[in-house]
C-alpha positions as CSV (number, residue, x, y, z in Angstrom):
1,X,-3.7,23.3,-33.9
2,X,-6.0,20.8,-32.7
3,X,-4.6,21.0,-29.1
4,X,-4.3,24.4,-28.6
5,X,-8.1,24.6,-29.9
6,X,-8.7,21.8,-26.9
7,X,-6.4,23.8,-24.4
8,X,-8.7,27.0,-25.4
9,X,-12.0,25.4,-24.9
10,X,-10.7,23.6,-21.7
11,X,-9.5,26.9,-19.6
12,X,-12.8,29.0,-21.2
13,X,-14.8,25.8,-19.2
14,X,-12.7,25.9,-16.0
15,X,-13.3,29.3,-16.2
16,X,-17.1,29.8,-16.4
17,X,-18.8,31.0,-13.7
18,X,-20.0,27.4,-11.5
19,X,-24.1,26.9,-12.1
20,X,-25.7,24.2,-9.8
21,X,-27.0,21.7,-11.9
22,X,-30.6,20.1,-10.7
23,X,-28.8,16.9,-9.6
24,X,-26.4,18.0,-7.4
25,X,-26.0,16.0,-4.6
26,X,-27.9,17.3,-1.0
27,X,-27.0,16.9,2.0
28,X,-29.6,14.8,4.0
29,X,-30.4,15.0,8.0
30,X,-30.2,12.1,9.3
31,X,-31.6,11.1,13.0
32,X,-28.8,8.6,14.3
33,X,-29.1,6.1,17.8
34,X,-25.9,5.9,19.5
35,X,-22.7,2.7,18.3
36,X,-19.7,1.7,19.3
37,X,-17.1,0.9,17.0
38,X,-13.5,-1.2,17.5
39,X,-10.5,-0.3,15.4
40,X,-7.4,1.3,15.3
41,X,-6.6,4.9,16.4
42,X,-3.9,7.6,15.9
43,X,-4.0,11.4,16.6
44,X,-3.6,13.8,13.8
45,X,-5.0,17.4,12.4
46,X,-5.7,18.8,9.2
47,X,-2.6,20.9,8.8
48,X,-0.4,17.5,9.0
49,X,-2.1,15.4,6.7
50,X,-2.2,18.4,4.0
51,X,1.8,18.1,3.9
52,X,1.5,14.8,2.8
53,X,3.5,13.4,5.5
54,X,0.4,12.2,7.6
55,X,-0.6,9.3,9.6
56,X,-3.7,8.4,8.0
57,X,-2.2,6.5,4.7
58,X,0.1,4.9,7.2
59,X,-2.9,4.0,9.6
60,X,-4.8,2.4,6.7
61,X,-1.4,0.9,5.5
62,X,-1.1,-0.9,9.1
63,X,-5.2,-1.5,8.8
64,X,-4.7,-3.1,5.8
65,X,-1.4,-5.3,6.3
66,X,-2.6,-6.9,9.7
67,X,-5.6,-7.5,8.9
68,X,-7.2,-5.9,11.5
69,X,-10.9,-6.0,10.2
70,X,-10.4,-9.6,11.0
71,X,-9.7,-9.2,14.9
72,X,-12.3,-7.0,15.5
73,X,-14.9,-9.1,17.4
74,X,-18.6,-8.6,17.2
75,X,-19.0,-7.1,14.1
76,X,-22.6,-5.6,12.8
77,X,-21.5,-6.0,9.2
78,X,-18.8,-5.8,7.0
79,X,-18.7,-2.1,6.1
80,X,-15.5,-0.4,7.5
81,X,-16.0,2.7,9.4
82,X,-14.1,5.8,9.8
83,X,-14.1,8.2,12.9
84,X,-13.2,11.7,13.4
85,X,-13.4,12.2,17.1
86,X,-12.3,13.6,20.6
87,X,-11.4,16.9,19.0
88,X,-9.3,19.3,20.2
89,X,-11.7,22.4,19.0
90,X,-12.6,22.4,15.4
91,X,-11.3,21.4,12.2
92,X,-7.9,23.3,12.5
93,X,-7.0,21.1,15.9
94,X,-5.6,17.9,17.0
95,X,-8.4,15.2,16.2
96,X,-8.8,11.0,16.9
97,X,-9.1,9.0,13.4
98,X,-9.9,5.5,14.0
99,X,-10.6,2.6,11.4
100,X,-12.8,0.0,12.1
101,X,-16.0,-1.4,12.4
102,X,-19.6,-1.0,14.0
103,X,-19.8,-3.6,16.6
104,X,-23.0,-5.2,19.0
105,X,-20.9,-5.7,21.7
106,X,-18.2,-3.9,23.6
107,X,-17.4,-7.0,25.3
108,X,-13.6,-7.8,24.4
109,X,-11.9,-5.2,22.7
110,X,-8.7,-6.9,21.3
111,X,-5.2,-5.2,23.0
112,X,-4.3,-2.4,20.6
113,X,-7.5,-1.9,19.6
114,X,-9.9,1.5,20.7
115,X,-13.4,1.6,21.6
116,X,-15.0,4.6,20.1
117,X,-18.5,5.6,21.2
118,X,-20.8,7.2,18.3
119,X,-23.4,9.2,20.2
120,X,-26.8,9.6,19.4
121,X,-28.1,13.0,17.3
122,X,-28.6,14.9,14.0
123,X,-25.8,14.2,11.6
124,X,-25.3,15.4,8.3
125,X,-25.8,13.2,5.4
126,X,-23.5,13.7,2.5
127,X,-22.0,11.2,-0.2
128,X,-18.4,11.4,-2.4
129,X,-18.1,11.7,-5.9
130,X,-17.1,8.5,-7.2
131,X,-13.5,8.0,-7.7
132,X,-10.2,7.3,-6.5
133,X,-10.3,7.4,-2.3
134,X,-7.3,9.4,-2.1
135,X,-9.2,12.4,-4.2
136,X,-12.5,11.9,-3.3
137,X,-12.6,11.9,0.3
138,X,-10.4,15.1,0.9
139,X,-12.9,16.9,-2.0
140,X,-16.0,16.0,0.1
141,X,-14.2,16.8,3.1
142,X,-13.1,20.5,1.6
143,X,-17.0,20.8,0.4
144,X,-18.0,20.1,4.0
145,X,-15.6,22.9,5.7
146,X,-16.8,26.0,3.2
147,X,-20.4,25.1,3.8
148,X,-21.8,27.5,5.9
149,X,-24.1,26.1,8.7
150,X,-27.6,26.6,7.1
151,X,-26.1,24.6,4.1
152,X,-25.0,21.6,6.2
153,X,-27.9,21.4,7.7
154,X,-26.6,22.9,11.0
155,X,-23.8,23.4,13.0
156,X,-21.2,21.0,13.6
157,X,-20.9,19.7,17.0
158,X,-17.5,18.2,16.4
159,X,-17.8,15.0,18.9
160,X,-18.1,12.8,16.2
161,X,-18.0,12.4,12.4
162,X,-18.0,9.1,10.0
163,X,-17.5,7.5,7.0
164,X,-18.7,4.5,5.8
165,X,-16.8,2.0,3.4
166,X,-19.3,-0.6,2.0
167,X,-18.1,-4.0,1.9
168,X,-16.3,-4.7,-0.7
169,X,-15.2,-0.9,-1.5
170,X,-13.0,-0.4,-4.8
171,X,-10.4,2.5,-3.3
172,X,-9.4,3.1,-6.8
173,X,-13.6,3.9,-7.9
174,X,-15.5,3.8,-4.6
175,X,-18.0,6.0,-3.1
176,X,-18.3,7.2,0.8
177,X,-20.8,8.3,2.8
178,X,-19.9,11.0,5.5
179,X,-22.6,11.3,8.7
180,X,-21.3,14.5,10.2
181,X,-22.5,15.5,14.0
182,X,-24.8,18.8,13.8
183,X,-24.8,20.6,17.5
């Protein structure tokens, strides 16, 4: 009785209408100088990583496995960053994911290792729930793709977009914070 009371009460909430609440999260404009970041690349869209079958877990995987946060050489900090670049067209093409790190010095990229150039502008400020990064990070991203352009602050340029991994990141309860490139 008592669970079919809670089953009740739990599809009558997923079914109210959604009300903003005061502290929902906005998104924040953010005036950014140009970076470079080292790390390692691979080609993949939106469609591909839906199935599942993409090459972002296995990027991280490899990230993770050689240690390449180690190799990178003249590292800002110790935050790990995430880019979305050289796309195709939008957010249904072919796009360039890189893992890595801001750097102060392009001088000796590692062999294997890309070279990613941030550039300057208005970017889009948004943060993740708090969670696991497997659910979190495609939520935000979803959020991001139904928001209409006077919502995010702009449009999207789509030269570059990134996250950013605070040092010591928990990716079973961390948080991420997306800078997306407005035109």
């Amino acid at each position: 009785m008592i669970r079919r009371l809670c089953i009740v009460v739990l599809t009558c909430i997923l079914m109210m209408p959604r009300i903003p609440l005061a502290q929902e999260k906005t998104v924040k404009i953010d005036k950014e100088k140009s970076f470079s970041v080292i790390g390692l690349a691979v080609r993949t869209n939106n469609k591909q990583e839906a199935t599942g079958q993409g090459e972002i877990p296995k990027l991280w995987q490899r990230f993770m496995q050689q240690g390449t946060a180690a190799k990178i050489p003249h590292r800002a900090d110790q935050d790990l960053i995430v880019v979305y670049t050289d796309y195709e067209s939008d957010q249904n093409g072919e796009y360039s994911y890189v893992i890595g790190a801001r750097v102060t010095s392009i001088a000796g990229v590692p062999a294997g290792l890309t070279l990613k150039e941030i550039p300057a502008g208005s970017y889009a400020v948004l943060e993740s729930d708090k969670g696991p990064v497997a659910t979190v990070v495609p939520k935000i991203w979803q959020k991001i793709w139904s928001m209409p352009a006077n919502e995010l602050g702009g449009e999207r340029a789509f030269q570059a977009d990134y996250e950013v991994y605070p040092q010591g990141f928990d990716p079973q309860n961390g948080q991420v914070t997306l800078h997306i490139g407005l035109k």
